[in-house]
C-alpha positions as CSV (number, residue, x, y, z in Angstrom):
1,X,63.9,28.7,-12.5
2,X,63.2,32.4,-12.5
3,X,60.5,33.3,-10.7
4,X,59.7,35.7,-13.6
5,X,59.5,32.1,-15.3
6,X,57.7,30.6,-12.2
7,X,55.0,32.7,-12.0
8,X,54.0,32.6,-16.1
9,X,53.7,28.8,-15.3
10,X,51.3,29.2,-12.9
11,X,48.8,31.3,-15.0
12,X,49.5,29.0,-17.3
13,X,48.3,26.0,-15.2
14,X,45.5,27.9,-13.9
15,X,44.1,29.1,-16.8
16,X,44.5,25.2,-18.2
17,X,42.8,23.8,-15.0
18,X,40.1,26.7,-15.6
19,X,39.1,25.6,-19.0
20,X,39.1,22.0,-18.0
21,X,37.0,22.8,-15.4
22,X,34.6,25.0,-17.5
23,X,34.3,22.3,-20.1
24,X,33.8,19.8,-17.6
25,X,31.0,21.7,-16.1
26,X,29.4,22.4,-19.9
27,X,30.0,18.8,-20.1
28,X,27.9,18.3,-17.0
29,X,25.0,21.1,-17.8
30,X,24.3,19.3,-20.8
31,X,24.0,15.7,-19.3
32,X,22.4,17.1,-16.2
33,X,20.0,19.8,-17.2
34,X,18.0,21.4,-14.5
35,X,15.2,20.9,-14.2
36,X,12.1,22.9,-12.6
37,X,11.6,22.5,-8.6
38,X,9.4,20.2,-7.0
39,X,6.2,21.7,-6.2
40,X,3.1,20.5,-4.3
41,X,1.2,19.8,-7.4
42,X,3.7,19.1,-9.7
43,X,6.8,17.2,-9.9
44,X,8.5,17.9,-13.6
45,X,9.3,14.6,-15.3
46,X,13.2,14.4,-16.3
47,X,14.5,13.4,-19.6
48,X,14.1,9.4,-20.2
49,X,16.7,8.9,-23.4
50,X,17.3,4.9,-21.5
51,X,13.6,4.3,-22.1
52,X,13.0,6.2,-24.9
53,X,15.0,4.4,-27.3
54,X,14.5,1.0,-25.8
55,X,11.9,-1.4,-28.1
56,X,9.3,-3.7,-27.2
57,X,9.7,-7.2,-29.1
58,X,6.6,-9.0,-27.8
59,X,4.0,-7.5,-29.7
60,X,3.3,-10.4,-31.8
61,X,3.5,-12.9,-28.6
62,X,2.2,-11.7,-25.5
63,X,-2.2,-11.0,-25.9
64,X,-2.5,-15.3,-25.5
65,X,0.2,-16.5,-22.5
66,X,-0.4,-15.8,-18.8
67,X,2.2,-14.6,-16.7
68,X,1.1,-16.8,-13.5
69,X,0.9,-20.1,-15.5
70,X,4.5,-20.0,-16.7
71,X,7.2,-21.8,-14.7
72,X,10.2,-21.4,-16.7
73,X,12.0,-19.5,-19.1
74,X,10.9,-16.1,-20.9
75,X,7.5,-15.3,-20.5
76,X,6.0,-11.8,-22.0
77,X,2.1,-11.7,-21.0
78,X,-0.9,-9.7,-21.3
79,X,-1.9,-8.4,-18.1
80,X,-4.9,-5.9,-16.9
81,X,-3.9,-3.4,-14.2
82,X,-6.1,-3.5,-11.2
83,X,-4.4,-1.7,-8.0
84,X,-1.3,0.0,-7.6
85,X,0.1,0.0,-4.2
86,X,3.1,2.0,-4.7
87,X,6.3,2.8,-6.9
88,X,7.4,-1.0,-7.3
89,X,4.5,-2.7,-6.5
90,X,1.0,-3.4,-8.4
91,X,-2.2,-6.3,-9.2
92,X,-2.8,-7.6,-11.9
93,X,-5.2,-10.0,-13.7
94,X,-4.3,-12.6,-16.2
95,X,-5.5,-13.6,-19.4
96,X,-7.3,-16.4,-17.5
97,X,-8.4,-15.0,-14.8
98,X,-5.6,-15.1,-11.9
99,X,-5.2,-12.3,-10.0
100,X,-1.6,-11.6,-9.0
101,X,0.7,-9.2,-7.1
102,X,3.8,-7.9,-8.8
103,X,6.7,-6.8,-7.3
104,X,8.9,-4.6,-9.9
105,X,12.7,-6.1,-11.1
106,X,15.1,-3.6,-11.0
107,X,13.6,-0.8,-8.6
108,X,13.4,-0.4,-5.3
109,X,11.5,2.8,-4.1
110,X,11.2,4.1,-1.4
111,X,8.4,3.4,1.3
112,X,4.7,5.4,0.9
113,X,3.0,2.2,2.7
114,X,3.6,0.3,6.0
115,X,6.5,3.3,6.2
116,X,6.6,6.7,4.6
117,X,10.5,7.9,3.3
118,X,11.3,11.0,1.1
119,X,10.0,10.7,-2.6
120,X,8.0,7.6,-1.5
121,X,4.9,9.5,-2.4
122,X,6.0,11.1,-5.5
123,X,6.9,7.6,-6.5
124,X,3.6,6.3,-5.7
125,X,2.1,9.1,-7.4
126,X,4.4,8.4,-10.5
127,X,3.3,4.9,-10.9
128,X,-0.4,5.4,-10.8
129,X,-0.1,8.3,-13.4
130,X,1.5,6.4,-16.2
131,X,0.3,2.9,-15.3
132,X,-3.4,3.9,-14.7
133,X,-3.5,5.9,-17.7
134,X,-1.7,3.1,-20.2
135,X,-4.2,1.4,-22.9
136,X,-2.0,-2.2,-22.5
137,X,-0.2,-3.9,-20.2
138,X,2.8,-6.9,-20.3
139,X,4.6,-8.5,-17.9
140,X,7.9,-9.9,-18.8
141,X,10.4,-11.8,-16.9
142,X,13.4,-14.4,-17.7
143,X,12.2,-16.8,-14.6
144,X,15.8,-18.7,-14.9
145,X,17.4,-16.0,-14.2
146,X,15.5,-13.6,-11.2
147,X,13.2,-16.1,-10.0
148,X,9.0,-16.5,-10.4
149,X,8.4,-14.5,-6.9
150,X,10.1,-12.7,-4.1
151,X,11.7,-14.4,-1.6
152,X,10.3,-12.1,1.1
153,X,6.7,-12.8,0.2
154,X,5.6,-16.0,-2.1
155,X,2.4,-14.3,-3.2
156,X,4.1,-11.6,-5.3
157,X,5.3,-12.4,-8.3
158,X,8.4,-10.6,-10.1
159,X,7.9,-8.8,-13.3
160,X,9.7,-6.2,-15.5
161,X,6.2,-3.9,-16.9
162,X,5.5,-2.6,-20.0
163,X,2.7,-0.4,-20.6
164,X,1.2,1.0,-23.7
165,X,0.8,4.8,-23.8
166,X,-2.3,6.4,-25.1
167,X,0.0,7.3,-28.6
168,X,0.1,3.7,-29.0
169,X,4.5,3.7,-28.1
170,X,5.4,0.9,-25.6
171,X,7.8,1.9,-22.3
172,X,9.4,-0.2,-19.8
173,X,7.9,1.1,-16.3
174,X,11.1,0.1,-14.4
175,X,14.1,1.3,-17.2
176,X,11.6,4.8,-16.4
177,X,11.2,4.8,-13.2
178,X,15.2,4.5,-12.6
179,X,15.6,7.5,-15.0
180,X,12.9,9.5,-13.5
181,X,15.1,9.4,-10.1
182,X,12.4,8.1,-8.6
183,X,14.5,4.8,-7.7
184,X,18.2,3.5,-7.7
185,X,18.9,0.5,-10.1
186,X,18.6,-2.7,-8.5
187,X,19.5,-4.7,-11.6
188,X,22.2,-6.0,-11.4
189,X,22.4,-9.6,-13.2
190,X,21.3,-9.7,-17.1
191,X,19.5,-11.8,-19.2
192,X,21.1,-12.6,-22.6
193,X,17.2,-12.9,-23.7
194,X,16.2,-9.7,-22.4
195,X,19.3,-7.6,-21.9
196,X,18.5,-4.6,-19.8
197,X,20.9,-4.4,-17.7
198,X,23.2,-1.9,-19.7
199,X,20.0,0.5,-20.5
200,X,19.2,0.4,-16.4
201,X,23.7,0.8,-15.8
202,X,23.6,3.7,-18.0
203,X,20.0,5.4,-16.0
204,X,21.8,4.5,-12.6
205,X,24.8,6.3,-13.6
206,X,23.0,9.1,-15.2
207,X,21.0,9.3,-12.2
208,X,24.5,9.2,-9.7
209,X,26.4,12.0,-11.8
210,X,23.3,14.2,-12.2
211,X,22.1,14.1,-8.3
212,X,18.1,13.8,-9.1
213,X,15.6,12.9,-6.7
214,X,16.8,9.9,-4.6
215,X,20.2,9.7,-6.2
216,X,20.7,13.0,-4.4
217,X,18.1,15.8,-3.9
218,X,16.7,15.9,-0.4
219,X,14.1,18.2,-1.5
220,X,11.2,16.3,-1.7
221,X,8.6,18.9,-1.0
222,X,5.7,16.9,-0.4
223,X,7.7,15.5,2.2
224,X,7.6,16.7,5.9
225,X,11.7,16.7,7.3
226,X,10.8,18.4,10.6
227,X,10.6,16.7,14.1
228,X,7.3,18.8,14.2
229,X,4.9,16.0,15.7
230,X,1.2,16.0,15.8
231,X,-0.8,15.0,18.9
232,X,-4.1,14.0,18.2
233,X,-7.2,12.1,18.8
234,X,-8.8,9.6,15.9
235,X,-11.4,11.7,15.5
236,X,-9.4,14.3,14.2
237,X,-7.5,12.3,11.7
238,X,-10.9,11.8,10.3
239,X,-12.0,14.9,10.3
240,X,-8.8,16.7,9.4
241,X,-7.4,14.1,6.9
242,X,-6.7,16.9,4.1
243,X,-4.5,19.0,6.9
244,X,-2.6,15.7,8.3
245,X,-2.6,12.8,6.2
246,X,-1.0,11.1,3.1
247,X,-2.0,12.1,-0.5
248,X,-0.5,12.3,-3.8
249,X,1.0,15.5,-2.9
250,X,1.6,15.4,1.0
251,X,3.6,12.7,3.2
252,X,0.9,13.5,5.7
253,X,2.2,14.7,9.1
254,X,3.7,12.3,12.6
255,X,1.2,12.0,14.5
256,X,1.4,10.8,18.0
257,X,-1.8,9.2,19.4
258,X,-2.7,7.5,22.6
259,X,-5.8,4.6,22.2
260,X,-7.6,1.7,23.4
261,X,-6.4,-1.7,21.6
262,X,-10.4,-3.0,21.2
263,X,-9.1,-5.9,18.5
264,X,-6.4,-7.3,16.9
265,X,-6.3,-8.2,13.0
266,X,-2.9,-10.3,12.6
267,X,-0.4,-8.0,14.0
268,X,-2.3,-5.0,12.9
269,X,-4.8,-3.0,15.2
270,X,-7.7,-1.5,15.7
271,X,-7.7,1.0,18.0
272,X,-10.2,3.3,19.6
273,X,-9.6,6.9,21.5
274,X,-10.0,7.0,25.2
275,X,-11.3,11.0,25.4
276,X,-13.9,13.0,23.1
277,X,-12.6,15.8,21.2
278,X,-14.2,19.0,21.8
279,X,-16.0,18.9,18.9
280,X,-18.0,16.0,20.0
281,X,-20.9,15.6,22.6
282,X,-21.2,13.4,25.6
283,X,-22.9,10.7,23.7
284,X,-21.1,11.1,20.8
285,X,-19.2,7.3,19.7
286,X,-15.5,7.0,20.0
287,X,-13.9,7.2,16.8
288,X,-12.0,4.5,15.8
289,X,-9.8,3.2,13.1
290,X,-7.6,0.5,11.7
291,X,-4.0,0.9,12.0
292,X,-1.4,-1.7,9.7
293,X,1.2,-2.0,11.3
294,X,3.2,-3.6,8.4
295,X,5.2,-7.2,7.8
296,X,7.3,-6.6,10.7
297,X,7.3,-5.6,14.1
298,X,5.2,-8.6,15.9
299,X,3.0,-6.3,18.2
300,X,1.0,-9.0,18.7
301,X,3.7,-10.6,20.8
302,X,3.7,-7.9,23.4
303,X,-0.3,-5.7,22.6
304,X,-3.2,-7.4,24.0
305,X,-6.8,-6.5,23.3
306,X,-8.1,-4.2,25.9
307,X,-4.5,-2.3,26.4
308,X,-4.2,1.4,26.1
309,X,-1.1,2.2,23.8
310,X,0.8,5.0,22.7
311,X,2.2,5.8,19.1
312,X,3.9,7.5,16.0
313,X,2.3,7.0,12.8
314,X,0.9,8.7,9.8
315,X,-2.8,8.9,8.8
316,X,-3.3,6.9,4.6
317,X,-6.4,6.0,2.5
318,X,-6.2,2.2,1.3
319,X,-9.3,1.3,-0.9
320,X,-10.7,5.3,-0.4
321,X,-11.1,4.4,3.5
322,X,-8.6,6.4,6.1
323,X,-6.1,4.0,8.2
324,X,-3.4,4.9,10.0
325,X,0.1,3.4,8.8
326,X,4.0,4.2,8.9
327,X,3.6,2.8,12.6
328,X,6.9,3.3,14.7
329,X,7.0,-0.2,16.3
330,X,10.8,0.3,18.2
331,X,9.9,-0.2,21.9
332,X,12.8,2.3,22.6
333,X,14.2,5.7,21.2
334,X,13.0,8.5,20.0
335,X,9.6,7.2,18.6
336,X,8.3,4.8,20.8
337,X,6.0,2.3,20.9
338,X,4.9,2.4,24.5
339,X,1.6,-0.3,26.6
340,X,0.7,2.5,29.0
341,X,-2.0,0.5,30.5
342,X,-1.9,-4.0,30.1
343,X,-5.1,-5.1,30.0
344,X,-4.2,-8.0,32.1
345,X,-2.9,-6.8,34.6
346,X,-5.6,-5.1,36.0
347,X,-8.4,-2.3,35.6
348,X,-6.9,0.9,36.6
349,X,-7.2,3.0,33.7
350,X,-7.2,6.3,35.3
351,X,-8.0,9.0,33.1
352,X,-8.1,7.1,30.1
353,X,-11.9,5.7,28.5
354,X,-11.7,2.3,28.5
355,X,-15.1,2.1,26.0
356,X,-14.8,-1.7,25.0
357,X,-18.5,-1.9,23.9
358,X,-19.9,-2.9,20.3
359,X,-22.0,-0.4,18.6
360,X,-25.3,-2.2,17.7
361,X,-26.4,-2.3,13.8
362,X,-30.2,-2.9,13.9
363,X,-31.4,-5.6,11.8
364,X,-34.9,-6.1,10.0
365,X,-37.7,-3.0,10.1
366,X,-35.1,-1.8,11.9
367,X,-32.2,-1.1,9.5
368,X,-32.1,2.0,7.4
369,X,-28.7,2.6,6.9
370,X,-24.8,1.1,7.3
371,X,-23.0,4.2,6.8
372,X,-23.2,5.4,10.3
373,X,-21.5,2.6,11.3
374,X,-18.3,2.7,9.0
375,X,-14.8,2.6,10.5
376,X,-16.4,1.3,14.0
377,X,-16.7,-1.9,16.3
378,X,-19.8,-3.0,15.5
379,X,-22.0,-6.3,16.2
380,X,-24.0,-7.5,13.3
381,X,-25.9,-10.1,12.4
382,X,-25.5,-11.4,9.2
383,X,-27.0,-13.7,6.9
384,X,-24.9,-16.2,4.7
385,X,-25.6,-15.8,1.0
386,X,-24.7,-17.6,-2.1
387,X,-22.6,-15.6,-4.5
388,X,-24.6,-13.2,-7.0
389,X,-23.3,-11.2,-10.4
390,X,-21.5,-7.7,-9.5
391,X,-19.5,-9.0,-6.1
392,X,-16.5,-8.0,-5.8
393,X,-13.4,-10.6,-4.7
394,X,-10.9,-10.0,-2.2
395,X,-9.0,-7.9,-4.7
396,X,-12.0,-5.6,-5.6
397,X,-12.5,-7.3,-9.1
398,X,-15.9,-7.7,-10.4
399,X,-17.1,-11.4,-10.1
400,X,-18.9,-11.8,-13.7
401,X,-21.3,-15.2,-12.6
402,X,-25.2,-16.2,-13.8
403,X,-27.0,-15.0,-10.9
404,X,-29.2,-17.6,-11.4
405,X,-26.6,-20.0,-11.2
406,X,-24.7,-18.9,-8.4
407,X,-21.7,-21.1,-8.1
408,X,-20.8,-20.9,-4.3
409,X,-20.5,-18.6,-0.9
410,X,-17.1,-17.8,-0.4
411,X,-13.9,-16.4,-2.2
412,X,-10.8,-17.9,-1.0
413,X,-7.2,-16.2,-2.5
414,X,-5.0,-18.4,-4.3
415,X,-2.0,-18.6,-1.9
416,X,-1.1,-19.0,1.6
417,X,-1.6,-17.2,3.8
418,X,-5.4,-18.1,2.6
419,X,-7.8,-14.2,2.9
420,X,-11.3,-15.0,2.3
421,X,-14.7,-13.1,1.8
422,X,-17.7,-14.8,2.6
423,X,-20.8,-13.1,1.0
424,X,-23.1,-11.8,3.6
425,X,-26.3,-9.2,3.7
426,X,-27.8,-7.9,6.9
427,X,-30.4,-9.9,8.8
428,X,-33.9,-9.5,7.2
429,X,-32.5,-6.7,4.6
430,X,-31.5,-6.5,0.7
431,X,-28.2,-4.5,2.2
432,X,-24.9,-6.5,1.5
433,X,-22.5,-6.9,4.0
434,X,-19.1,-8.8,3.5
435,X,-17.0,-11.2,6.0
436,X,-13.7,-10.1,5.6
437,X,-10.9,-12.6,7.0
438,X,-7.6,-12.0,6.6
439,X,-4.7,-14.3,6.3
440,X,-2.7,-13.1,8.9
441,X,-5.2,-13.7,11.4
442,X,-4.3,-15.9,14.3
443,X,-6.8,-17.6,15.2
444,X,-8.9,-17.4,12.1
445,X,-12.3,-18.0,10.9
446,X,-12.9,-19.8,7.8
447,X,-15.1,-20.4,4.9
448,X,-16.0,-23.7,7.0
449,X,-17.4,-22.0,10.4
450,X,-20.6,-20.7,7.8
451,X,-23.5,-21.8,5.9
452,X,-25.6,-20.5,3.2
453,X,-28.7,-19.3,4.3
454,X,-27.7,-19.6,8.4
455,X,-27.2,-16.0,10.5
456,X,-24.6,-15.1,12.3
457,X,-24.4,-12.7,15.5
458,X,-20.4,-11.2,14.6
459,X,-18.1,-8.5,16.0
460,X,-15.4,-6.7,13.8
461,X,-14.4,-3.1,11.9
462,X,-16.9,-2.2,9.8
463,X,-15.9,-0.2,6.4
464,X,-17.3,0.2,2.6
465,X,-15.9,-1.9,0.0
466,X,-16.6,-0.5,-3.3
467,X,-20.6,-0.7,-4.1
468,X,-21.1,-3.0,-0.7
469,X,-19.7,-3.0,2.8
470,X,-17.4,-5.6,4.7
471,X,-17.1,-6.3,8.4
472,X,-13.1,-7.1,8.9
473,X,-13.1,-10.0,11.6
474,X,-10.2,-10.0,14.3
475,X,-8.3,-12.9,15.7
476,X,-10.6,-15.7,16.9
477,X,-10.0,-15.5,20.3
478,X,-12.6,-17.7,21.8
479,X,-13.0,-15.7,24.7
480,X,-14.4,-12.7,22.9
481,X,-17.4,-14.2,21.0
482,X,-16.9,-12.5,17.9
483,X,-18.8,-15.1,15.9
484,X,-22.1,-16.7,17.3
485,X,-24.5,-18.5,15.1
486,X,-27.8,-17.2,15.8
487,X,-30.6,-20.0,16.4
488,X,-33.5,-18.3,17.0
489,X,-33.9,-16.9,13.9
């Protein structure tokens, strides 16, 4: 060939691969339009033409079954919203009255809870805008085919949701939440009832080819990607939660804290600091707080009550109050989880406060007041009281009974591991004050170490719950006496 010939065959094939490439790319603009940057308060919602188009085929069906109730088969049920925890995960309450935890089919986002990842608070934030703000609620699920719960925790049920817009249309939460970016598809077997696997195929490869959120875009900007760490004391997480912690448009800040271990709920702590910020005086009380440490990690095994620790973790809200979660738990690397000071192995804490004292809540003429006691070890006598209309239960639901017909003293969940409340008001007061005992406690208090009408001298975290107040108990260990029954009353 001439190269007089050679070279018009190369512009040739350029200028082909050129327009290939420029339709290609059109091709792509269209199916991938941008979309506005993420923004502190604002995080543009991307086109949902998976969800849109989809139909819901239950309205005739769903207002009478309950979702909890049904062991087989397709079940579509009314449902009322109570809580949402997170992107995939939410309460509910059935048409007859069981409250339930639902872990989401098909989604899979990423952590805002016991861990904090990129877009895990966007996707938090996500949820509780459009489920909060629906008018109607169904859970759906082909039991046959994925199952009544997760295998990772029998108490949460699994559920595809639908929720009812405030324009009356119906949209599957999950199908949306895939094609918001917000989570990769995790649906991978279909129902031949249901059949939404090709509408969550077609969001997941949507979601691949256009690089959104998780499926590619690192920039989360509520998200903190620097090894900028925080040192601070409790009392500052309080009193600088806005600057440093979690909210719907912050990932909150690492913090790295050093405190006194003064109980142990589960695995989880509660943990008081061992020096007085600046801020404070000399007679000032310790701040201290409760940090979850999550459904893995066992630092029970290895933390003792009493031991001075060091930390990574973020500063949360759960239920309004301030708790520190996202807990690095790895005894090595870079975040470590270290016991500067065992308890028992002897006394030498150096510079360290070791404060392990109670704060005393007066009781009788005494009382005025529990909210300078909140998120601190307190003792607190408490007197055992029957049920009355306006409690709350362990999931923050209104009890509807006849106060003048109350029907019992405790409330006990529905599934191991067993949480109770038991119903409480301050010695010789009107002020209520819950017994909070959760399931993971080991040892644990029950329902049958109290009687109506008896007091009870008891140690634990004090913290509002809704209209009230609840004292969360720590593991029964006999040797601290944190529940005496008082006989001299």
């Amino acid at each position: 060939m001439k190269k007089s010939n050679l070279l018009f065959t190369l512009i040739a094939l350029m200028a082909l691969c050129s327009c290939t490439n420029a339709t290609e790319s059109t091709e792509t603009e269209i199916r991938c339009p941008d979309v506005a940057k993420c923004t502190q308060e604002n995080d543009p919602p991307l086109e949902t033409p998976e969800t849109d188009k989809l139909e819901f085929p239950f309205e005739d069906t769903y207002a009478e079954n309950d979702f909890e109730e049904a062991e087989s088969g397709v079940v579509a049920a009314k449902a009322q919203l109570t809580y949402v925890t997170d992107g995939d995960t939410a309460t509910f309450k059935t048409v007859n009255g069981h409250t339930i935890k639902c872990r989401f089919l098909g989604v899979n986002t990423p952590e805002s809870t016991a861990d904090v990842e990129p877009w895990g608070v966007r996707a938090s934030a996500f949820a509780k805008k459009v489920l909060l703000s629906a008018k109607d609620w169904c859970l759906v699920n082909d039991i046959g085919v994925y199952g009544k719960r997760d295998n990772t925790s029998s108490q949460r049920n699994l559920a595809f949701v639908w929720y009812k817009t405030n324009e009356g249309d119906w949209r599957l939460y999950n199908l949306e939440c895939v094609e918001q970016g917000y989570s990769q598809r995790t649906l991978f077997t279909d129902s031949s009832a249901l059949k939404y696997l090709a509408p969550f195929q077609a969001a997941d490869e949507r979601g691949k080819e256009c690089k959104y959120r998780v499926y590619g875009d690192k920039n989360d900007c509520t998200y903190d990607y620097s090894d900028d760490v925080k040192e601070v004391t409790i009392y500052q997480v309080l009193h600088r939660y806005d600057e440093l912690g979690i909210t719907d448009t912050s990932s909150g800040k690492m913090l790295h804290i050093t405190a006194l271990v003064v109980g142990l709920i589960g695995d989880n702590l509660v943990v008081r600091d061992v020096q007085r910020d600046l801020d404070q005086e000399d007679d000032d009380p310790l701040a201290t707080l409760y940090a979850y440490s999550g459904f893995t990690g066992a630092l029970g095994s290895f933390v003792g009550v009493g031991d001075i620790v060091s930390f990574y973790c973020r500063a949360t809200t759960f239920g309004e109050n301030i708790q520190l979660s996202d807990l690095k738990k790895d005894i090595h690397g870079k975040y470590q989880f270290e016991v500067l000071v065992d308890a028992s192995e002897g006394d030498d804490y150096g510079q360290y406060i070791h404060d392990m004292e109670t704060i005393s809540v007066p009781y009788g003429e005494d009382f005025t007041s529990l909210n300078g006691y909140v998120s601190q070890y307190v003792d607190i006598d408490i007197e055992i009281r029957e049920i009355a209309n306006g409690d709350y239960d362990d999931d923050g639901n209104i009890i509807n009974v006849d106060p003048d017909n109350p029907t019992k003293y405790y409330n006990q969940s529905e599934k191991s591991p067993y949480s109770e409340t038991i119903y409480g008001k301050v010695r010789g007061t009107k002020q209520y004050c819950n017994i909070r005992i959760d399931g993971n406690c080991t040892p644990k208090l029950t329902h049958n170490n109290f009687q109506v009408g008896h007091i009870y001298h008891l140690k634990g975290y004090l913290n509002p719950y809704y209209n009230n107040y609840q004292l969360a108990m720590f593991n029964n260990t006999a040797k601290y006496h944190y529940c005496t029954e008082v006989t001299d009353a």
